[in-house]
C-alpha positions in Angstrom: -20.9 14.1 9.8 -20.1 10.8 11.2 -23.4 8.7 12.3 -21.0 7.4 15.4 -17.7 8.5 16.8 -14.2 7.1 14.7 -13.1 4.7 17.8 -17.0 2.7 17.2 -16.3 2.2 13.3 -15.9 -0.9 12.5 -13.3 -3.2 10.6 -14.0 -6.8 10.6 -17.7 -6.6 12.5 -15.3 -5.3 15.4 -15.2 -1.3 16.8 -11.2 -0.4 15.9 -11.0 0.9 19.6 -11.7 -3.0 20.3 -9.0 -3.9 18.0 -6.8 -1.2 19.6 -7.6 -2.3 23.1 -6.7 -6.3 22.1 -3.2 -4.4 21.0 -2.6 -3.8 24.5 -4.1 -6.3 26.4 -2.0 -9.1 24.8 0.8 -7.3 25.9 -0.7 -7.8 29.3 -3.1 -4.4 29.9 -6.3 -4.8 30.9 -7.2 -1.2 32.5 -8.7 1.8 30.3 -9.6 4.9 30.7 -11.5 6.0 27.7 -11.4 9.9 26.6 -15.7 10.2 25.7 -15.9 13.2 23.1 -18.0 13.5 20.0 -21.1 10.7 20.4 -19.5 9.3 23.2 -23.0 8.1 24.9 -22.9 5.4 21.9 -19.0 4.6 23.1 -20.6 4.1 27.0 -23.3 2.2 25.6 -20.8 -0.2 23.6 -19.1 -1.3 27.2 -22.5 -1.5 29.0 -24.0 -4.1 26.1 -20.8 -5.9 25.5 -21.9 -9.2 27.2 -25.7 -9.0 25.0 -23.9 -7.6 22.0 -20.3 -10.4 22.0 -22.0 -13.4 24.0 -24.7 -15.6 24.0 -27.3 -15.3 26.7 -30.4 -17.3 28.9 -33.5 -15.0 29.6 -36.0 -16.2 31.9 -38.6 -13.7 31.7 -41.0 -15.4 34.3 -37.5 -15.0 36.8 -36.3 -11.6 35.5 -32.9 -13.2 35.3 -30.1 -12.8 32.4 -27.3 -15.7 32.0 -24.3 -14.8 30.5 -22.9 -18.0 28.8 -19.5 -18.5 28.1 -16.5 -17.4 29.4 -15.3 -14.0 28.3 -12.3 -13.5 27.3 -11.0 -10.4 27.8 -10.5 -9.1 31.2 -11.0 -4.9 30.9 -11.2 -3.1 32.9 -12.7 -0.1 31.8 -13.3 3.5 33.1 -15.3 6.0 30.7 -14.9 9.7 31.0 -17.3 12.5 29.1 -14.1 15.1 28.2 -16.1 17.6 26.1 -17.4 17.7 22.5 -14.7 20.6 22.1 -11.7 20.0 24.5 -8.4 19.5 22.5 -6.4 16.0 22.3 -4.1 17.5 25.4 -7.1 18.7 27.4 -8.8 15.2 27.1 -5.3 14.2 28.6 -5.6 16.5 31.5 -9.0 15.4 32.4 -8.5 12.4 33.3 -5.1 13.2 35.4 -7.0 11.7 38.6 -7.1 8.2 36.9 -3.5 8.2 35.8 -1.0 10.4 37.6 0.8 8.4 40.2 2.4 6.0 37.8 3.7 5.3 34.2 0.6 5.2 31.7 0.5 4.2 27.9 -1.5 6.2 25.5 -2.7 6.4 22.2 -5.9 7.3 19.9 -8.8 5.0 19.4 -8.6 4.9 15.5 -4.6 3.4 14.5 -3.7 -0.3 14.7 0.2 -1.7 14.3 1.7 -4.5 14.7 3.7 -3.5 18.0 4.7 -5.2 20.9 3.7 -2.9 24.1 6.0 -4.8 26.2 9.1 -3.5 24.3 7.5 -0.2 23.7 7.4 0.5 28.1 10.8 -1.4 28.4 12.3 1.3 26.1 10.6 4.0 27.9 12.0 3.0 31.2 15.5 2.9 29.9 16.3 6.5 29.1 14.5 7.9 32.3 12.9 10.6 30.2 9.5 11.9 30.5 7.6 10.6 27.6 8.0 8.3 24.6 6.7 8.5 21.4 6.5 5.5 18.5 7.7 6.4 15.3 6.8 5.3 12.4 8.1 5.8 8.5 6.4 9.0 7.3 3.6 7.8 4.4 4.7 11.9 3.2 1.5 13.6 4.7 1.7 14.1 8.2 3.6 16.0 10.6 7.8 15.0 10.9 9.6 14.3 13.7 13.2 15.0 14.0 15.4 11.8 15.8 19.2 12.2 16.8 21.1 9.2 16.7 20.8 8.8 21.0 17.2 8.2 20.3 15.9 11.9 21.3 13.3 13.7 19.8 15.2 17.1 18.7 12.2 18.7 17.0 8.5 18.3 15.5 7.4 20.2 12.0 3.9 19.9 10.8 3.3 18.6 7.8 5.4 19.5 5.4 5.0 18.7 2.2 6.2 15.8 -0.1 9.0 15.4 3.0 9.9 11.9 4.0 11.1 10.6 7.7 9.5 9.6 10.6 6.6 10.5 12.0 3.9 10.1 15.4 2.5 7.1 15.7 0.3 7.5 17.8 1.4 4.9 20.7 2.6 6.6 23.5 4.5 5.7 26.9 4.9 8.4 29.2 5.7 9.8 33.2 3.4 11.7 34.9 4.6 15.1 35.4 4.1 15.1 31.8 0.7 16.5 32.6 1.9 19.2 33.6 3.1 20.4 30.3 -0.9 20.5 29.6 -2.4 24.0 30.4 -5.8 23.0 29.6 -9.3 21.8 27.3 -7.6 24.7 24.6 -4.4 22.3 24.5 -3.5 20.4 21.5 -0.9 17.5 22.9 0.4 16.9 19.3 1.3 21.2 19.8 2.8 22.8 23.2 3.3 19.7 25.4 5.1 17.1 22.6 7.1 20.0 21.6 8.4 21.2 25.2 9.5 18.0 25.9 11.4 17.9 22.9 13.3 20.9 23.6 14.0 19.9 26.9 15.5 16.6 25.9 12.3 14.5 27.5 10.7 13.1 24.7 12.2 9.9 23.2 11.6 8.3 19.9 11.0 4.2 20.0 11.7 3.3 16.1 8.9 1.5 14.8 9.3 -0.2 11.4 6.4 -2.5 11.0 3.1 -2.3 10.3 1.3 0.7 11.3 -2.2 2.3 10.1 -4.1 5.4 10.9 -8.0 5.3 10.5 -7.7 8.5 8.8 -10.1 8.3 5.7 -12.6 5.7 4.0 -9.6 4.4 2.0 -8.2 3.8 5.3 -11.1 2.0 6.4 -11.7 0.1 3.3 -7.9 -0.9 3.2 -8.0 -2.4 6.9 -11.4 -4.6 6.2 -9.5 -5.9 3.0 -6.7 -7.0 5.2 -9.2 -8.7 7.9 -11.3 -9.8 5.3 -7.9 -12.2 4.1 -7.0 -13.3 7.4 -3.7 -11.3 6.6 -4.2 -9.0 9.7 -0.5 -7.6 10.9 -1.7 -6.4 14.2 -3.8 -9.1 15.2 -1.5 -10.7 17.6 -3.9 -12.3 19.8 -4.3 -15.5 18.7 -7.3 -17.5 16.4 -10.5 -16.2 18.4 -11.7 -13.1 17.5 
């Protein structure tokens, strides 16, 4: 069993969630909600120390005072919701409707990293005036496949055959809001019922994605990422020289 939850493991001294969360805030996002499951005190705690645990600080005891020094640099906003030890990946969705349902919303898992602009991903959303977008990435032959047609739409979605190559879910998502309402509930698995409903209606659209992309999936995973930090040769950190 894992001592924290997969979005607080760390590559490069950092929690991938914070290396997920630079992703999108170069591309100018800056407001989260965060779906808490499994250990997610320890995610809540993360936000809540941020400024004692990434910055340098003044303590006069005698006062009671803390100084922050510095200037941050990030600029989160960042809204933390308990959604259930058990609740499926579409019912952690639905929980959070409240924060997210009167306008377009990105999405994605706190464990995968790619080198993808965000910015491009929403502008191709917004062209086909479907529902929901999904990036796809080159299938690594072990996950589940999606089926494109040449207009871009997402025809189908098999689960993980086997030793079959093409493209797959990437994890980054862009989508409208009445796609909540292909979500019944905690029981609902969004990779399951609500991707493949859109697909058969014609609302789910593929953005091709043939950079560099990584799921946190495994210790090799992990180990694979902190080589590439560890050289400085890091695809998806697009933010700049600070870290």
């Amino acid at each position: 069993m894992l001592a924290r939850p997969k979005p607080l493991v760390e590559i490069g001294s950092k929690p991938i969630l914070w290396h997920v969360m630079r992703i999108y805030e170069v591309a100018g996002f800056n407001d989260f909600v965060i779906c808490c499951g499994y250990k997610g005190q320890l995610i809540k705690n993360y936000f809540v120390n941020y400024f004692t645990e990434n910055y340098d600080l003044k303590v006069d005891l005698e006062k009671h005072d803390i100084e922050f020094l510095g200037h941050p640099t990030e600029k989160w906003r960042v809204v933390l919701i308990d959604s259930g030890l058990e609740t499926l990946t579409g019912g952690r969705i639905k929980r959070i409707a409240s924060y997210v349902s009167n306008e377009t919303f990105c999405l994605t898992y706190g464990d995968g990293v790619a080198q993808l602009d965000v910015r491009e991903l929403v502008a191709f959303h917004r062209k086909p005036g479907r529902k929901g977008t999904v990036t796809a990435v080159p299938s690594p032959g072990r996950f589940g496949i999606l089926d494109v047609a040449k207009s871009g739409h997402v025809t189908g979605i098999r689960e993980k055959p086997d030793n079959e190559m093409g493209w797959i879910n990437g994890g980054f998502f862009v989508c409208e809001p009445p796609v909540l309402d292909y979500i019944d509930g905690d029981a609902t698995s969004w990779e399951r019922t609500p991707l493949e409903r859109l697909a058969a209606e014609g609302e789910l659209v593929a953005y091709p994605h043939e950079g560099f992309w990584r799921a946190m999936d495994t210790l090799r995973d992990k180990r694979e990422l902190e080589e590439l930090w560890a050289t400085g040769k890091v695809p998806w950190k697009m933010w700049g020289p600070s870290v």
